[in-house]
N, CA and C atoms as an extended XYZ file, in Angstrom:
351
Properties=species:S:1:pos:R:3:atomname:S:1:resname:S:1:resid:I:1 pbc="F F F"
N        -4.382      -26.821      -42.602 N   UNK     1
C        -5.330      -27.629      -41.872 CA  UNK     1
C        -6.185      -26.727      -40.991 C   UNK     1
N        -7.550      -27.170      -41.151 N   UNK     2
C        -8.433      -26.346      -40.067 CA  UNK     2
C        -8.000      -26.520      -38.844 C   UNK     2
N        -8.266      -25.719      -38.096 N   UNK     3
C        -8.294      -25.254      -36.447 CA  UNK     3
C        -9.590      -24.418      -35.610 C   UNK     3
N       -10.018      -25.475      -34.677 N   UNK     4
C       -11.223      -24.849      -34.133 CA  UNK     4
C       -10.329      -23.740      -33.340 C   UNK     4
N       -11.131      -22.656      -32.968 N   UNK     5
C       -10.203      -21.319      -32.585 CA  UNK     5
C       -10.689      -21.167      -31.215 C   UNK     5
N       -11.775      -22.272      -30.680 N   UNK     6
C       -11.902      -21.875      -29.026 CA  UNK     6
C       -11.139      -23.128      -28.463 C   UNK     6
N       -11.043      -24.705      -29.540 N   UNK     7
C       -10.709      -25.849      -28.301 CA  UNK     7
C        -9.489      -25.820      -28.628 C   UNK     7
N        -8.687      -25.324      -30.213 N   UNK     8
C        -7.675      -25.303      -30.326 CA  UNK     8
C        -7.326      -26.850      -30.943 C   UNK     8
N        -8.392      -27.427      -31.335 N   UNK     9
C        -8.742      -28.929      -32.100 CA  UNK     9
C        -8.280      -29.009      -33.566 C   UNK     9
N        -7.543      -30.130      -34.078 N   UNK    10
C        -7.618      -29.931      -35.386 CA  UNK    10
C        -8.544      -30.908      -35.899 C   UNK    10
N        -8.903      -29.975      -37.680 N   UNK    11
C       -10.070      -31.213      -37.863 CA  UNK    11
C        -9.716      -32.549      -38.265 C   UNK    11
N       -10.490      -33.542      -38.196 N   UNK    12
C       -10.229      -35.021      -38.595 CA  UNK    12
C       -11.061      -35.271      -39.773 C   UNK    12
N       -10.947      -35.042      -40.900 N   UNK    13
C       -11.692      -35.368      -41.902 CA  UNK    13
C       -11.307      -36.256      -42.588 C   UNK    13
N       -12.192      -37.860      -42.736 N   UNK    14
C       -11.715      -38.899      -42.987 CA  UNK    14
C       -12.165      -38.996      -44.460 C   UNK    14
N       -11.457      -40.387      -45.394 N   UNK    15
C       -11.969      -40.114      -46.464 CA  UNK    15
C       -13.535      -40.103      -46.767 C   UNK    15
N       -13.999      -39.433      -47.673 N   UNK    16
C       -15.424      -39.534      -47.526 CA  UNK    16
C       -16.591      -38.700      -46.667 C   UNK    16
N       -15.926      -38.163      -45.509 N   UNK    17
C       -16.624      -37.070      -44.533 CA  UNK    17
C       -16.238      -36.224      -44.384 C   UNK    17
N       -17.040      -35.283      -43.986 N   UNK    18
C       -16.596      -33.555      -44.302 CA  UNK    18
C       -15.864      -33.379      -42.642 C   UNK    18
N       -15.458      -32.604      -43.125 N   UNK    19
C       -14.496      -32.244      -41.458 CA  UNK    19
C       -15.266      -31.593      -40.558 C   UNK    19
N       -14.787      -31.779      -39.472 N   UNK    20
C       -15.735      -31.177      -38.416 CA  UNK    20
C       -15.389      -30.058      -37.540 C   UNK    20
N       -14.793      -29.096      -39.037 N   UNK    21
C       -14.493      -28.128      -38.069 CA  UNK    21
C       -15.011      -27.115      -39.476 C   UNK    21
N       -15.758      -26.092      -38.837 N   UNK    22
C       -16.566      -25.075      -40.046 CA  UNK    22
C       -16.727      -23.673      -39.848 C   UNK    22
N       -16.997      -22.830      -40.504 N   UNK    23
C       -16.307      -22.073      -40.307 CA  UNK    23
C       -18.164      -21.355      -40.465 C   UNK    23
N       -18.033      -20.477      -38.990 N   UNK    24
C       -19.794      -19.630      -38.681 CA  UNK    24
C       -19.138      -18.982      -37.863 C   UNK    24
N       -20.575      -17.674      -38.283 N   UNK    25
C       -20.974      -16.262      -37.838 CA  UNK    25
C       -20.937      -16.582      -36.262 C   UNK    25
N       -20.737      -15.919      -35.583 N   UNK    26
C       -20.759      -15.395      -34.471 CA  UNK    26
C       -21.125      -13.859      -33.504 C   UNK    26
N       -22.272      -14.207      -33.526 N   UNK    27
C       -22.655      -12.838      -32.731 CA  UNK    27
C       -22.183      -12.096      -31.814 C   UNK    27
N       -21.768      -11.013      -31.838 N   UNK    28
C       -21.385       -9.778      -30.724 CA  UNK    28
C       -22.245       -8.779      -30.471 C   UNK    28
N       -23.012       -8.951      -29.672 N   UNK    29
C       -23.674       -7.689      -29.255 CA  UNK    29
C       -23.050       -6.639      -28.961 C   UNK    29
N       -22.170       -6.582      -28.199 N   UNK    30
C       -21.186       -5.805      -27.605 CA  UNK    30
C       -20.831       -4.753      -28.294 C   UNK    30
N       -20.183       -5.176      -29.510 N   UNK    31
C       -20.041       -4.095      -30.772 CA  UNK    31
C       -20.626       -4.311      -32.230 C   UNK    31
N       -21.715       -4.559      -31.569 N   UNK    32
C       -22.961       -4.729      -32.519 CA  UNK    32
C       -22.724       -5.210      -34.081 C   UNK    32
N       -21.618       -6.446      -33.821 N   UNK    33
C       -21.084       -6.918      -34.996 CA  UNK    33
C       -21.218       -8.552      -35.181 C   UNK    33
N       -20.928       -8.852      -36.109 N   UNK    34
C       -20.637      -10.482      -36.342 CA  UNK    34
C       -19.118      -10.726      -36.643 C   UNK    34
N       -18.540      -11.942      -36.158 N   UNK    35
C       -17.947      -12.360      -36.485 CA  UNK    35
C       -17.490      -13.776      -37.115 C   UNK    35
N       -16.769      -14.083      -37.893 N   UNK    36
C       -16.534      -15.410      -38.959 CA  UNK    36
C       -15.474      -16.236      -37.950 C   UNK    36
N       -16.013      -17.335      -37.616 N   UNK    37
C       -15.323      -18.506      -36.559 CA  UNK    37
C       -15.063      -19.737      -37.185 C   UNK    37
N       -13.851      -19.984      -37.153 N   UNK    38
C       -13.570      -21.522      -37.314 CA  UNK    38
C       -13.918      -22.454      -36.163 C   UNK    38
N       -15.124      -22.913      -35.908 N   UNK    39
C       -15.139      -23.952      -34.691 CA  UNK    39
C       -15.677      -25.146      -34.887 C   UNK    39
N       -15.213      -26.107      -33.819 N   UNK    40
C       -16.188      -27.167      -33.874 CA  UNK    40
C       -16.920      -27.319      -33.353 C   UNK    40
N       -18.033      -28.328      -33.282 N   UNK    41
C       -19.574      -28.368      -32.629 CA  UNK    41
C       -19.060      -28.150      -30.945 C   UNK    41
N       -18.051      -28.728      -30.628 N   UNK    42
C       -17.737      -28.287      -29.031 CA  UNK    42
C       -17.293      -27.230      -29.117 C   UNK    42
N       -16.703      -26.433      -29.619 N   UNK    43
C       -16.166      -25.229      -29.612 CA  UNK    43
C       -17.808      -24.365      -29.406 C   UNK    43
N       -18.210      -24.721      -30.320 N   UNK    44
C       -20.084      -23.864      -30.107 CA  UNK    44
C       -20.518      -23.725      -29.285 C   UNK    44
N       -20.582      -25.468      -28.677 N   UNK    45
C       -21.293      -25.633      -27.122 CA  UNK    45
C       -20.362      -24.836      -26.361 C   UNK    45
N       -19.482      -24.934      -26.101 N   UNK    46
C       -18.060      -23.893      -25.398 CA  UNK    46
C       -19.040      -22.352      -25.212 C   UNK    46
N       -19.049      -22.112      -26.176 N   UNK    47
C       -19.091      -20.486      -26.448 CA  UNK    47
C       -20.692      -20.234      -26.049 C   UNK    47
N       -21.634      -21.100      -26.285 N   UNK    48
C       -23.047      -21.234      -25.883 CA  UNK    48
C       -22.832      -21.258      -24.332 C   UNK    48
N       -22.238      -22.169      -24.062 N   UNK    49
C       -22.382      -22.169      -22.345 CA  UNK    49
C       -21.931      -21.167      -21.691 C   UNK    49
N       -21.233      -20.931      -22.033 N   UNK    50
C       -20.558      -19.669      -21.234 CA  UNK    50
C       -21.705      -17.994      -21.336 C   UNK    50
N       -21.731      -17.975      -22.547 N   UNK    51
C       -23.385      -17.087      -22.464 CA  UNK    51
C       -23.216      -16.229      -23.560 C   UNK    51
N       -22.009      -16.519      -24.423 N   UNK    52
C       -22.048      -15.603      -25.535 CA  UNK    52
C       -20.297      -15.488      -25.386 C   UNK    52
N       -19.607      -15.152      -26.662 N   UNK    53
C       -18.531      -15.132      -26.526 CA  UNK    53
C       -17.640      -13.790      -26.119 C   UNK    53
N       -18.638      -12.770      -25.724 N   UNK    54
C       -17.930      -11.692      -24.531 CA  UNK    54
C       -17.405      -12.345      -23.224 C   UNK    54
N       -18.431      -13.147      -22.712 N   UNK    55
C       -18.608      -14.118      -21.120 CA  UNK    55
C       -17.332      -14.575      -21.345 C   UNK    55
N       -17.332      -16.048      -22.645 N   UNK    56
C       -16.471      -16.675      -22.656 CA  UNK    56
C       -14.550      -16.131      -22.542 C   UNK    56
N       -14.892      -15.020      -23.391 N   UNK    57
C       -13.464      -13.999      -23.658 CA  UNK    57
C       -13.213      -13.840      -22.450 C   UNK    57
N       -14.159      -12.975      -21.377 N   UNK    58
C       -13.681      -12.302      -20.048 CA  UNK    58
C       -13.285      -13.200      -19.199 C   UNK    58
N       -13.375      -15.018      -19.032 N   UNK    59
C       -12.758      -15.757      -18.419 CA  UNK    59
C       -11.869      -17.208      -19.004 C   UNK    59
N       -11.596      -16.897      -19.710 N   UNK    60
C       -10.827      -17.756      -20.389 CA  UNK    60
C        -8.716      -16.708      -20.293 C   UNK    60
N        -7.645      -17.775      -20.223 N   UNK    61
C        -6.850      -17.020      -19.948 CA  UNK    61
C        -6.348      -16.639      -21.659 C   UNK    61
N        -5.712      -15.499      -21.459 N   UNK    62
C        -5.174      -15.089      -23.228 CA  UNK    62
C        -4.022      -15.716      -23.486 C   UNK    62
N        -3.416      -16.790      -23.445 N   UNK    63
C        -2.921      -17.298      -23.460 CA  UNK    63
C        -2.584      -18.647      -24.719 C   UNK    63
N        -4.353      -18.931      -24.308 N   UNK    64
C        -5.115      -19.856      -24.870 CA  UNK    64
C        -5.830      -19.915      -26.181 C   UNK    64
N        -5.925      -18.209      -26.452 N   UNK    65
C        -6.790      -17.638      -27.560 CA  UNK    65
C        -5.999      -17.517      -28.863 C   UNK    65
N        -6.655      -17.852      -29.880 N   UNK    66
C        -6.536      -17.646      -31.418 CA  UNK    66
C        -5.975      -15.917      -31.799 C   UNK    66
N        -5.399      -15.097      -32.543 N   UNK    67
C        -5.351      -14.146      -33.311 CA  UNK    67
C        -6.147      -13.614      -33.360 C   UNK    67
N        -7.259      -14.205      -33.640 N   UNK    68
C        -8.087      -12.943      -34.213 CA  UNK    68
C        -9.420      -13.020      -32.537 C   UNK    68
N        -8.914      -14.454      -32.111 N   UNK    69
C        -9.892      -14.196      -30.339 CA  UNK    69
C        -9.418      -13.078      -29.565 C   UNK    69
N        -7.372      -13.151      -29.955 N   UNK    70
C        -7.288      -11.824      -28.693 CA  UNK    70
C        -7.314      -10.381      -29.667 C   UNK    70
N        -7.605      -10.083      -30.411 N   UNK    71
C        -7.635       -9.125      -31.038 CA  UNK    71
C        -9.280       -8.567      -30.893 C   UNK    71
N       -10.268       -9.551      -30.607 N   UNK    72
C       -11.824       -9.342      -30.497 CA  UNK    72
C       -11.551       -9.665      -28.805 C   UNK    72
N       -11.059       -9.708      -28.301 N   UNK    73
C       -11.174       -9.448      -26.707 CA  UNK    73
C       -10.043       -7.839      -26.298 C   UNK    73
N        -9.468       -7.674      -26.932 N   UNK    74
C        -8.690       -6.436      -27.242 CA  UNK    74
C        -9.386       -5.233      -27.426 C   UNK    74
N       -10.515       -5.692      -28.072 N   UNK    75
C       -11.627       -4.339      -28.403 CA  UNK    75
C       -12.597       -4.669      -27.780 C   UNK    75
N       -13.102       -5.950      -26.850 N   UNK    76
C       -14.034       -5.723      -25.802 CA  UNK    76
C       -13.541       -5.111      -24.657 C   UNK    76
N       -12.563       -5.080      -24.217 N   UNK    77
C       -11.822       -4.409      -23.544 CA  UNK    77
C       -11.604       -2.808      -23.535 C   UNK    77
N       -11.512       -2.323      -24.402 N   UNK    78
C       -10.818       -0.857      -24.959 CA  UNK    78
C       -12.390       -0.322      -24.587 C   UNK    78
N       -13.634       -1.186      -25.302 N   UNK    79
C       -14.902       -0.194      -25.202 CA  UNK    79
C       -15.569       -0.717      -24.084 C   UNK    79
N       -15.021       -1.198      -22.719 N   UNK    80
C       -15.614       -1.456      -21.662 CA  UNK    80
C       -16.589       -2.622      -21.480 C   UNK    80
N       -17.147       -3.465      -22.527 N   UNK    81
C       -17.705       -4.038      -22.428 CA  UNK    81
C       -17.282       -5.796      -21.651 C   UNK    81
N       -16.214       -5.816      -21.582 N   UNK    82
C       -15.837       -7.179      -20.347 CA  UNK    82
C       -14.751       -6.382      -19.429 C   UNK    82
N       -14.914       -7.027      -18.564 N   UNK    83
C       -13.674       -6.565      -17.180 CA  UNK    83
C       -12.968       -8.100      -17.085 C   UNK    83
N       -11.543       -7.832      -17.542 N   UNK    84
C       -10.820       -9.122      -16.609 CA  UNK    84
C       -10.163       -9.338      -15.543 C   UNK    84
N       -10.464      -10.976      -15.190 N   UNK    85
C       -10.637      -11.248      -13.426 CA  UNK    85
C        -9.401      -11.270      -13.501 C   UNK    85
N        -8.352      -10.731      -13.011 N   UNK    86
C        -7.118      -10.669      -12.277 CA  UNK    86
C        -6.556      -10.949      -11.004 C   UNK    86
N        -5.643      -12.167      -10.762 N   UNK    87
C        -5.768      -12.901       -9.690 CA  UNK    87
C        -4.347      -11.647       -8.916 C   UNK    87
N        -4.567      -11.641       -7.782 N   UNK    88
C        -3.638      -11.269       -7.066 CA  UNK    88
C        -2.685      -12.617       -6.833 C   UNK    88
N        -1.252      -11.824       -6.704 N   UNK    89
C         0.177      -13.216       -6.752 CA  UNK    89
C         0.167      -13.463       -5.274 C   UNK    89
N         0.345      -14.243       -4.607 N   UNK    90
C         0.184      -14.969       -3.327 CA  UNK    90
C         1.677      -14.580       -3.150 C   UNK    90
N         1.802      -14.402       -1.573 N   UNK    91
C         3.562      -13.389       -1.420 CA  UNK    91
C         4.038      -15.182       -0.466 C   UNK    91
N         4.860      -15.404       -1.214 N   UNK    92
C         5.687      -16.916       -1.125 CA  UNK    92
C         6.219      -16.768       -0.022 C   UNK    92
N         6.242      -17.447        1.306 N   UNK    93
C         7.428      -17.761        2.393 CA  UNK    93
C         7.720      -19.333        2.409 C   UNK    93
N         8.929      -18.915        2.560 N   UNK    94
C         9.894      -19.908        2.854 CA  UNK    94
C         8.611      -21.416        3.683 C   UNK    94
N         8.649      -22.225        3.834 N   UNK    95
C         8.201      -23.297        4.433 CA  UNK    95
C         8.640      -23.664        5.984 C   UNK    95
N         9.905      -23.187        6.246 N   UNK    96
C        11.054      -23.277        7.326 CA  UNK    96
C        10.788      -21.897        7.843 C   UNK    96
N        10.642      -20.343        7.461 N   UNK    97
C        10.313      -19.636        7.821 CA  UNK    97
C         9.029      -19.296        8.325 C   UNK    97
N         7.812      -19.816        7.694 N   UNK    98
C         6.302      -19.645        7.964 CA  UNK    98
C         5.898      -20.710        9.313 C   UNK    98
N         7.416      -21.609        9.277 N   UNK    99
C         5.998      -22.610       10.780 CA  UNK    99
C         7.132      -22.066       12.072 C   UNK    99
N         8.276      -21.396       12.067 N   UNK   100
C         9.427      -20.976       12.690 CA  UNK   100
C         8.269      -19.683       13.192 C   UNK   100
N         8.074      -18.589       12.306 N   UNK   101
C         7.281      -17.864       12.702 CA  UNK   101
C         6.028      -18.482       13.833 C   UNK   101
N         4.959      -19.488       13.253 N   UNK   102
C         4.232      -19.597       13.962 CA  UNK   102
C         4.383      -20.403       15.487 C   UNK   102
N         5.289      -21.061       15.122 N   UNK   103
C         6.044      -22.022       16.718 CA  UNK   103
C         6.465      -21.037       17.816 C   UNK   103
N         7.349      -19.956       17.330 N   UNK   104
C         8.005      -19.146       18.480 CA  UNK   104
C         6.778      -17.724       18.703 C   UNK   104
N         7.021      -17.811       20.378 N   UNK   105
C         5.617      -16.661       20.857 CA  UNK   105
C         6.403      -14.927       20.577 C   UNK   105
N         5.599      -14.835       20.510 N   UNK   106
C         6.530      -13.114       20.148 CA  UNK   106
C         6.892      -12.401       21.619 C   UNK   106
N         8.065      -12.357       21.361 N   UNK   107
C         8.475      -11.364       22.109 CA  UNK   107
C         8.810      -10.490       22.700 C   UNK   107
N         8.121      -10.068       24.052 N   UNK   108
C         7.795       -8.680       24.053 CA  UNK   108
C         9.671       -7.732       23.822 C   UNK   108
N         9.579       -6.866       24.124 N   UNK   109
C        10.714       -6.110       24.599 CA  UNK   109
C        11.158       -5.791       26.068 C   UNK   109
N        11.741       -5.659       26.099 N   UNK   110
C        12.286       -5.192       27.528 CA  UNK   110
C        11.865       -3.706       28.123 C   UNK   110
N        11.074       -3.935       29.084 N   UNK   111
C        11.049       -2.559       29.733 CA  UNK   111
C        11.906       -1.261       29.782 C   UNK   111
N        12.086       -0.963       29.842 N   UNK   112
C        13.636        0.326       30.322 CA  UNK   112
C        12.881        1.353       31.567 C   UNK   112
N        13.108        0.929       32.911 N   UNK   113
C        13.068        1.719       33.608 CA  UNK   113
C        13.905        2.847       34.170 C   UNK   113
N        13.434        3.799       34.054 N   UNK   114
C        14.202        5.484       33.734 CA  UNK   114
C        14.464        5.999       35.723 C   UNK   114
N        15.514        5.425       35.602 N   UNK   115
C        16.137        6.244       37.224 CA  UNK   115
C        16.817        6.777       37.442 C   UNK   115
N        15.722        7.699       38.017 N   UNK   116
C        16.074        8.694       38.583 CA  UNK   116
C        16.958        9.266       39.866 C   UNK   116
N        17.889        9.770       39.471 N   UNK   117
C        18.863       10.178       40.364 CA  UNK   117
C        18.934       12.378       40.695 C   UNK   117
């Protein structure tokens, strides 16, 4: 069964109508190539909006992508042509620890006065 390779859609081809998922060229400037896509008309608009399917590759998570999408974001990568956005991990506290922290005033230390004898 077909599979659009950006929505991850399968096609519905009823009796009598052609399916709506087809299989087109896709331009890469990047490495000055074409590539052969299974998509559907939203999958197009997908890849149109975004501004070309380098754009789309560099923010979409890999997770999400087809075989042969992370294998063509694999080599936009290697020849510099997309950078991916990489989220920094947020450092987790406790809920009971983070308002404990902010409730109590900090406290100084104790002086140590040095006498002299």
């Amino acid at each position: 069964m077909k599979t659009c390779e950006v929505t991850r859609k399968k096609a519905q081809a009823t009796e009598g109508k052609r399916p709506d998922i087809l299989s087109r060229r896709v331009d890469v400037p990047e490495l000055k190539s074409k590539l052969r896509l299974k998509l559907s008309a939203e999958g197009i608009k997908i890849i149109k909006d975004a501004g070309g399917i380098a754009k789309y590759l560099a923010d979409i998570d890999e997770a999400k992508l087809s075989t042969k999408l992370k294998a063509l974001r694999a080599k936009l990568i290697d020849k510099g042509a997309i950078k991916i956005k990489v989220e920094k991990p947020v450092e987790e506290v406790a809920p009971a620890e983070a308002a404990a922290e902010e409730a109590a005033p900090a406290e100084e230390a104790p002086k140590e006065e040095a006498a002299t004898e």
